[in-house]
N, CA, C and O atoms as CSV, one atom per row, in Angstrom:
chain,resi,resn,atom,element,x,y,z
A,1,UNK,N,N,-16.733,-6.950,8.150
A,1,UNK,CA,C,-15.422,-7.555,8.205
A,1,UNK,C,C,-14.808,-7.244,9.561
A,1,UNK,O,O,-14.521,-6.096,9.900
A,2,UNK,N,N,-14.586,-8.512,10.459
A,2,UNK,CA,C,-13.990,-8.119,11.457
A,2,UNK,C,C,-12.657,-7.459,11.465
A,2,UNK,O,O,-11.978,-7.719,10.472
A,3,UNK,N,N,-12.248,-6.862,12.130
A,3,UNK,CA,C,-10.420,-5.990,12.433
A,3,UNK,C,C,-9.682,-7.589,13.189
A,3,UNK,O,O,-10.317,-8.166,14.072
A,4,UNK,N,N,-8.751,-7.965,12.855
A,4,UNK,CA,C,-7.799,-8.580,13.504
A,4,UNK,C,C,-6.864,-7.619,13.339
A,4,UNK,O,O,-6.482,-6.822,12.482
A,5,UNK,N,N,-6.438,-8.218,15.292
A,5,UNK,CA,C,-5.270,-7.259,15.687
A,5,UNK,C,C,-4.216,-8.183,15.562
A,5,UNK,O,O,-4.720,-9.296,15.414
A,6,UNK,N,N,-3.167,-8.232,15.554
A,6,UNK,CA,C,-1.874,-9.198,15.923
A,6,UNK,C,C,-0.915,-8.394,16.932
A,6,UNK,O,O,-0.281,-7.401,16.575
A,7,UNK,N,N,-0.875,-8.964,18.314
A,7,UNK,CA,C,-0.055,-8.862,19.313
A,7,UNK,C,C,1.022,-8.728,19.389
A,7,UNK,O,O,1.229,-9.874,18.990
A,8,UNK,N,N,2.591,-8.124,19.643
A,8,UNK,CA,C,3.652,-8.344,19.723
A,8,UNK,C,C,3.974,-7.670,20.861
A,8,UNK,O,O,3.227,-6.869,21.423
A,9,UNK,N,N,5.217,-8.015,21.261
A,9,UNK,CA,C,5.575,-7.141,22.469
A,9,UNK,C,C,6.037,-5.568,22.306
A,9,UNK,O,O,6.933,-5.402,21.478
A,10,UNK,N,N,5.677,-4.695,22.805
A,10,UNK,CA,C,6.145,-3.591,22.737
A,10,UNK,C,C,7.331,-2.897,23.115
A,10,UNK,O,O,7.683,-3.108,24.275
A,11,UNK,N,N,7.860,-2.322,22.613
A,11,UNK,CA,C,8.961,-1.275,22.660
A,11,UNK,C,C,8.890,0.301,23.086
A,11,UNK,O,O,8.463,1.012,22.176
A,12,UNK,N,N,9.118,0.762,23.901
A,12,UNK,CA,C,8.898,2.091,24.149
A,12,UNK,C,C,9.292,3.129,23.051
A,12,UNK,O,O,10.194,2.750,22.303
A,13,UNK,N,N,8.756,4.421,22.813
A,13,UNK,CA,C,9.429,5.123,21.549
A,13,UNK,C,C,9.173,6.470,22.002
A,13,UNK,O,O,8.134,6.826,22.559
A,14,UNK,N,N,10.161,7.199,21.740
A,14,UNK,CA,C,10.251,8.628,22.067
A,14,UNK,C,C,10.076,9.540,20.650
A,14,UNK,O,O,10.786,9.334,19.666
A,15,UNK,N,N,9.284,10.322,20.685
A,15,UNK,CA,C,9.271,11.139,19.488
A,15,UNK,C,C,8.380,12.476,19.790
A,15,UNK,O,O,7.311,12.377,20.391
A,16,UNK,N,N,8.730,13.340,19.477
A,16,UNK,CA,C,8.588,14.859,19.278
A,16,UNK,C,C,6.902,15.246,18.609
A,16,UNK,O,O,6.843,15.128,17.385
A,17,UNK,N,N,6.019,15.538,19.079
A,17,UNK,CA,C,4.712,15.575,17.843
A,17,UNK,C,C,4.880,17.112,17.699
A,17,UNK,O,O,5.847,17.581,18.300
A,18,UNK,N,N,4.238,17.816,17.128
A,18,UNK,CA,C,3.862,19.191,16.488
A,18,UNK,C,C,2.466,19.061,17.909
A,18,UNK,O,O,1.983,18.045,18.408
A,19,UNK,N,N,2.120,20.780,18.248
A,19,UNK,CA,C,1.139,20.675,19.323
A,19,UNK,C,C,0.285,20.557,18.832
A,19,UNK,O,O,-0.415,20.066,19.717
A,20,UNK,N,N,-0.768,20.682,17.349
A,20,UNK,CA,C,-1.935,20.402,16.701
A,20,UNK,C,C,-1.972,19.121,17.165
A,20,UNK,O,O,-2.386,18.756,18.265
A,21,UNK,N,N,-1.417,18.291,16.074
A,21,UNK,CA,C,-1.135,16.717,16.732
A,21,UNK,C,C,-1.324,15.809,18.274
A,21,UNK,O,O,-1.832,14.692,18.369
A,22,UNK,N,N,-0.775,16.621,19.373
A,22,UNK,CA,C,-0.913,16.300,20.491
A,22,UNK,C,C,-1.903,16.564,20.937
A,22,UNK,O,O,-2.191,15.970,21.976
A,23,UNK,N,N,-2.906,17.579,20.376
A,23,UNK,CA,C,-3.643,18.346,20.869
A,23,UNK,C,C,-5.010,17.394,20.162
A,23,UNK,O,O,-6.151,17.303,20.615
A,24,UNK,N,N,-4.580,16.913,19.228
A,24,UNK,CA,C,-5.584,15.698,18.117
A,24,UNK,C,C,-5.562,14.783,18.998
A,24,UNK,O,O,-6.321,15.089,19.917
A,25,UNK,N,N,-5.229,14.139,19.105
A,25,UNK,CA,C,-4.259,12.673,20.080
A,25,UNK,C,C,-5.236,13.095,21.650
A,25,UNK,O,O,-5.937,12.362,22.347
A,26,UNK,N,N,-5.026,14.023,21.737
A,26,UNK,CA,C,-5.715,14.184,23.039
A,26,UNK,C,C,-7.286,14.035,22.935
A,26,UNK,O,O,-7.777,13.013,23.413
A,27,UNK,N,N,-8.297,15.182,22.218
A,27,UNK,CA,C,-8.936,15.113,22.002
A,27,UNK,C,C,-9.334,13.958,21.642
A,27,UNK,O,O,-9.608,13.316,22.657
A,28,UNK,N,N,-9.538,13.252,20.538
A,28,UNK,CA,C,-9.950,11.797,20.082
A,28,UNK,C,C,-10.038,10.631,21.097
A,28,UNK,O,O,-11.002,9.873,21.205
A,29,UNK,N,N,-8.750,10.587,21.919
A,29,UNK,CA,C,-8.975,10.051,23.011
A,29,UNK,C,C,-10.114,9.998,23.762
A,29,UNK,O,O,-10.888,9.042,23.749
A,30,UNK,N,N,-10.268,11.134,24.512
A,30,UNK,CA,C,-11.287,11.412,24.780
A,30,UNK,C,C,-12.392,11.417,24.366
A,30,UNK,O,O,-13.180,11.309,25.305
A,31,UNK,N,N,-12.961,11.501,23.255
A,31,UNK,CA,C,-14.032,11.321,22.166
A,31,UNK,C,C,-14.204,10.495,22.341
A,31,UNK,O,O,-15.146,10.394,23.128
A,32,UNK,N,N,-13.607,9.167,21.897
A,32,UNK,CA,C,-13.367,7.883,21.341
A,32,UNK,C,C,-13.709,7.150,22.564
A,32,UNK,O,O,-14.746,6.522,22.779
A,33,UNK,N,N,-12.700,7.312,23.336
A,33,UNK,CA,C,-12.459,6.759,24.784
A,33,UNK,C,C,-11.580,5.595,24.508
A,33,UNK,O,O,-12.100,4.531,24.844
A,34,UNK,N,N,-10.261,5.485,23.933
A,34,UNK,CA,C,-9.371,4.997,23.268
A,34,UNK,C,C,-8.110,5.672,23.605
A,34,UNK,O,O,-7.880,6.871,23.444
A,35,UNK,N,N,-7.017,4.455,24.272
A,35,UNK,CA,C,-5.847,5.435,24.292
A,35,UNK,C,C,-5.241,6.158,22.977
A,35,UNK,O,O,-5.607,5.814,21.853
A,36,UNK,N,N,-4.094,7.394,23.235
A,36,UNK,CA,C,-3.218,7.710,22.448
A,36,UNK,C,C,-2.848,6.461,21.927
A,36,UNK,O,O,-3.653,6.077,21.078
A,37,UNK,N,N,-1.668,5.488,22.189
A,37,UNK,CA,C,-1.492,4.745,21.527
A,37,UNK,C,C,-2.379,4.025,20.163
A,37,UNK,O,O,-2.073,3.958,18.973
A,38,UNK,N,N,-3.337,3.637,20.754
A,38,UNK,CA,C,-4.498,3.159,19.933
A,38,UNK,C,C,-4.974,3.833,18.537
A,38,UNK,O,O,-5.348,3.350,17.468
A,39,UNK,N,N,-4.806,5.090,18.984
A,39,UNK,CA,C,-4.974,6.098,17.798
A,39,UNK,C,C,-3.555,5.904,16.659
A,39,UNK,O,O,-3.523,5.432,15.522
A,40,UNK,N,N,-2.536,6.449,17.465
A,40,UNK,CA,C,-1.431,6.331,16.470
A,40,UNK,C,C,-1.664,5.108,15.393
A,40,UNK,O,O,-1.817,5.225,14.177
A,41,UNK,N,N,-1.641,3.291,16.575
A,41,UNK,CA,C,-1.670,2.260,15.649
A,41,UNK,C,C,-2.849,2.689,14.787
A,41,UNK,O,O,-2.442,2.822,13.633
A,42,UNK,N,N,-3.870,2.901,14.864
A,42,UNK,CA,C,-4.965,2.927,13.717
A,42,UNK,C,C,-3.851,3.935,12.638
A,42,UNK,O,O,-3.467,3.522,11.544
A,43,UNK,N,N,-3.633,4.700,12.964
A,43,UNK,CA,C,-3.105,5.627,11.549
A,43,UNK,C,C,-2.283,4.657,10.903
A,43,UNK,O,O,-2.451,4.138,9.799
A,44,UNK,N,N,-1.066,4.418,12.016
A,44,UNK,CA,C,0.015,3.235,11.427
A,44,UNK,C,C,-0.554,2.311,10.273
A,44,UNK,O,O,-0.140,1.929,9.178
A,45,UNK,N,N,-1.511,2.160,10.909
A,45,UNK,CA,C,-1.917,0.637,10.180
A,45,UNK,C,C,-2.773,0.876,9.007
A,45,UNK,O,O,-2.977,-0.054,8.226
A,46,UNK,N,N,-3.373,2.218,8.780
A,46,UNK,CA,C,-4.022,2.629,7.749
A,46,UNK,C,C,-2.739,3.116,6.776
A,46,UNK,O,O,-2.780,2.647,5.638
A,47,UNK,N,N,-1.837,3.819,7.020
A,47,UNK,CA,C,-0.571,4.351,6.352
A,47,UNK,C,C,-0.324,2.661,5.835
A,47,UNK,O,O,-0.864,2.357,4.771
A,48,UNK,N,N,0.412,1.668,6.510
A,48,UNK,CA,C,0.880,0.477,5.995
A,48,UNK,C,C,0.220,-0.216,4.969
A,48,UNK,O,O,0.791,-0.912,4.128
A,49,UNK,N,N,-1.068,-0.006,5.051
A,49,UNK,CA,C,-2.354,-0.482,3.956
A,49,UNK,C,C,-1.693,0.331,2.845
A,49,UNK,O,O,-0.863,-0.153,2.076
A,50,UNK,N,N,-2.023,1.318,2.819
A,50,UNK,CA,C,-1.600,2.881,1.388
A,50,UNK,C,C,-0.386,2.476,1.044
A,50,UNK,O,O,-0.281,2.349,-0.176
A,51,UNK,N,N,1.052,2.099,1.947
A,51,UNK,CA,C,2.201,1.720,1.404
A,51,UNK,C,C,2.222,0.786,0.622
A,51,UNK,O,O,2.887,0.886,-0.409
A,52,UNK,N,N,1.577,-0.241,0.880
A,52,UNK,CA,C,1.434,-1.442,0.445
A,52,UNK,C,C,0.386,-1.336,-0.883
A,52,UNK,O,O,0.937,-1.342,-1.984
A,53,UNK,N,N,-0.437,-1.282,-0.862
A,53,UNK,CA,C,-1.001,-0.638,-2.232
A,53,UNK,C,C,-0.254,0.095,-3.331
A,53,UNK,O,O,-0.067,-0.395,-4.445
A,54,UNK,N,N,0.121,1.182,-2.990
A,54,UNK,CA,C,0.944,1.697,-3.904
A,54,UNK,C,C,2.293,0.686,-4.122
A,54,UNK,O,O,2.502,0.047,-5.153
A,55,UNK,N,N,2.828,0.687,-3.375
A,55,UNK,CA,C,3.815,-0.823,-4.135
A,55,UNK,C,C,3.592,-1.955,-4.818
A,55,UNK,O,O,4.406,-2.669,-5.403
A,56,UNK,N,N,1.979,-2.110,-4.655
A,56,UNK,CA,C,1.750,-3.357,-5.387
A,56,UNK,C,C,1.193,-2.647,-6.792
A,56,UNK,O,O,1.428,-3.272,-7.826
A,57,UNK,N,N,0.603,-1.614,-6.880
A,57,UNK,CA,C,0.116,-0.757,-7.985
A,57,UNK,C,C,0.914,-0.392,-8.672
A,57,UNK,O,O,0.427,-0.036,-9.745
A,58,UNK,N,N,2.135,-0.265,-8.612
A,58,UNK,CA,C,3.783,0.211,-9.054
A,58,UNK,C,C,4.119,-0.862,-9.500
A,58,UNK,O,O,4.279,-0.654,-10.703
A,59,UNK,N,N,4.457,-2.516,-9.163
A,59,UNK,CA,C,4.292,-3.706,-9.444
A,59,UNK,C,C,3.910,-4.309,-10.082
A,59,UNK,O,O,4.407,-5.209,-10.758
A,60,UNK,N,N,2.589,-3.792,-9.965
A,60,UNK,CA,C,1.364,-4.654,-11.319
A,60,UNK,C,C,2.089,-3.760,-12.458
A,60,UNK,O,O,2.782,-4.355,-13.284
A,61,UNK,N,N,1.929,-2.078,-12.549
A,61,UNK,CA,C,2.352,-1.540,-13.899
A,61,UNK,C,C,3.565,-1.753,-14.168
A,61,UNK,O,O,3.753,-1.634,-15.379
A,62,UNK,N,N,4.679,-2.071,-13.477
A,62,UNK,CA,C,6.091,-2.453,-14.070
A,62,UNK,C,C,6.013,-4.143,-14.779
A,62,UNK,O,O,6.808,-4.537,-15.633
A,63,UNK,N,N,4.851,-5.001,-14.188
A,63,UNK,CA,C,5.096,-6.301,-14.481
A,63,UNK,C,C,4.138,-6.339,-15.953
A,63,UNK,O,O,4.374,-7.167,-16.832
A,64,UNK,N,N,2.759,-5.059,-16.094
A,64,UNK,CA,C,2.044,-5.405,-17.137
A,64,UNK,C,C,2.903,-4.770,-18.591
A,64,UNK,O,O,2.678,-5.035,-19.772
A,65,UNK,N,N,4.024,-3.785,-17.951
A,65,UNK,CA,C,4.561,-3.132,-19.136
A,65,UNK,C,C,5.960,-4.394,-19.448
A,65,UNK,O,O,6.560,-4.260,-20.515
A,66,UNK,N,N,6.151,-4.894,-19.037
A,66,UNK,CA,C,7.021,-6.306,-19.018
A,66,UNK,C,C,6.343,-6.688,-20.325
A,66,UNK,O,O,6.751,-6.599,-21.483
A,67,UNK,N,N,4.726,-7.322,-19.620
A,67,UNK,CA,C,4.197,-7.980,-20.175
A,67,UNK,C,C,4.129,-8.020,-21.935
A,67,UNK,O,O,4.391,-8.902,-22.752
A,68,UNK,N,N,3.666,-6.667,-22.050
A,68,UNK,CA,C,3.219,-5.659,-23.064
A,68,UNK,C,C,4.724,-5.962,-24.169
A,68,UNK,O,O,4.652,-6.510,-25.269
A,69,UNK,N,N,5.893,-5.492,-23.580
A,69,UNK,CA,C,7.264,-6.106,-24.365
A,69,UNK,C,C,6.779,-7.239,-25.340
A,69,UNK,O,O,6.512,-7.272,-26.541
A,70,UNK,N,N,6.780,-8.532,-23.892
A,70,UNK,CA,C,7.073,-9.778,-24.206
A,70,UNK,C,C,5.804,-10.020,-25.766
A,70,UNK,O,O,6.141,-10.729,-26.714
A,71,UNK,N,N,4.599,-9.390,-25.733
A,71,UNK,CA,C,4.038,-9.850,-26.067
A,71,UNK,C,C,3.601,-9.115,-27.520
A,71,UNK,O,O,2.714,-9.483,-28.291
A,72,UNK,N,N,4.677,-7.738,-27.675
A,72,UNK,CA,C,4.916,-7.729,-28.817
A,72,UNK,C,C,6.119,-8.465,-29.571
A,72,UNK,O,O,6.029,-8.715,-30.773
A,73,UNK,N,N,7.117,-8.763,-28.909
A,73,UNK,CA,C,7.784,-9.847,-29.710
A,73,UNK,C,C,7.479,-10.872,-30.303
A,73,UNK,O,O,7.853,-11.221,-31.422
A,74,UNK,N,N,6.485,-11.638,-29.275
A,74,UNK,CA,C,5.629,-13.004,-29.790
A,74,UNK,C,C,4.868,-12.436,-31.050
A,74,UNK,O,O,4.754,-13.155,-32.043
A,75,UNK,N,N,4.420,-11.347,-31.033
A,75,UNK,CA,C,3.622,-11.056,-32.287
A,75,UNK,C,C,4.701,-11.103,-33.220
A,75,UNK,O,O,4.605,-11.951,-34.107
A,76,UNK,N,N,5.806,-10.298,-33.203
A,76,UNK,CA,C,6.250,-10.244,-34.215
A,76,UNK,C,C,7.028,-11.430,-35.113
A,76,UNK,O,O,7.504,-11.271,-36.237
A,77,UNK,N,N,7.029,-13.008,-34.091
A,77,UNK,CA,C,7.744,-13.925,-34.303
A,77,UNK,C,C,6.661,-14.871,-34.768
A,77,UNK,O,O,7.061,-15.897,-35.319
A,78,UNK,N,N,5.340,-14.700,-34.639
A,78,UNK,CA,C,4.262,-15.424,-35.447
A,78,UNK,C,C,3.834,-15.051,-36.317
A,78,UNK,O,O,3.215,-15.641,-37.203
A,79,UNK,N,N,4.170,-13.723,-36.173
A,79,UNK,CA,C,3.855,-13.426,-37.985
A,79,UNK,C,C,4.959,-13.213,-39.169
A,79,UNK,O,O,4.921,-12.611,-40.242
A,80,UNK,N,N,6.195,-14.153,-38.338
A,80,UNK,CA,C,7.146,-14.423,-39.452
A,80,UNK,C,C,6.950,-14.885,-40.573
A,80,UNK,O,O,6.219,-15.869,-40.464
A,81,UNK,N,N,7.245,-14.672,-41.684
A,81,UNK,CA,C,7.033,-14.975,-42.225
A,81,UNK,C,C,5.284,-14.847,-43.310
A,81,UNK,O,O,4.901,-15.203,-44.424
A,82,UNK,N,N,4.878,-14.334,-42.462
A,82,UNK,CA,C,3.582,-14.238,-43.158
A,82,UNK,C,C,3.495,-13.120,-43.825
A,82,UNK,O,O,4.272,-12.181,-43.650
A,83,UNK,N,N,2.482,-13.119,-44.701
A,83,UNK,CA,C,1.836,-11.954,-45.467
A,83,UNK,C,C,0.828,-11.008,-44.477
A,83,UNK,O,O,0.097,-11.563,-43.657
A,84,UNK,N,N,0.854,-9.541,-44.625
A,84,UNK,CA,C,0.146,-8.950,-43.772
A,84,UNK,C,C,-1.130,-9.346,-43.316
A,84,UNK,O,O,-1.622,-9.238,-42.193
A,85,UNK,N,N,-1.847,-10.082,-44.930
A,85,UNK,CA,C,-3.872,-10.411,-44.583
A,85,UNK,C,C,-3.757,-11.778,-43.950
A,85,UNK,O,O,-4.730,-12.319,-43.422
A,86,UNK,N,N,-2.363,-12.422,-44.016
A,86,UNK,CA,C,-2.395,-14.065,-43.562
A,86,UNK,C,C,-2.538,-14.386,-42.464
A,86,UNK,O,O,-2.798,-15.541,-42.129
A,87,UNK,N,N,-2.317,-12.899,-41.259
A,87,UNK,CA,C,-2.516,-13.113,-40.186
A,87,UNK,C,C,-3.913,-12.436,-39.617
A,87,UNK,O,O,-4.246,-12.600,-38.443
């Protein structure tokens, strides 16, 4: 499966790392032969995957326990009237 990237213009960003971190960032770079930046987006974009999953996994179980409601009512409105073996 190829990686598509999508382009936008960039914004500069200032932020503080812990020195492990910088010290990661550095290394890998080098490893890799990949800027810092490059690294961060890969995490970014692996984190945004996991966000997104879990929201849709949170989603599905709020929409199947919906479901689960709706679909004991229907039971209980088709077997109006009936005898317990009639259904």
């Amino acid at each position: 499966m190829s990686e598509e990237r999508v382009e936008y213009g960039t914004k500069p960003a200032q932020f503080r790392l812990p020195q492990w971190a910088h010290e990661f960032l550095v290394r890998e770079s080098a490893e890799l032969q990949i800027t810092k930046t490059d690294i961060v987006l890969r995490a970014l974009e692996e984190y945004r995957r996991q966000r997104s999953d879990e929201l849709l996994g949170r989603e599905y179980a709020q929409t199947a326990a919906e479901d689960r409601v709706h679909a004991q009512a229907w039971d209980a409105t088709l077997k109006d009237g009936l005898e317990s073996g009639e259904w």
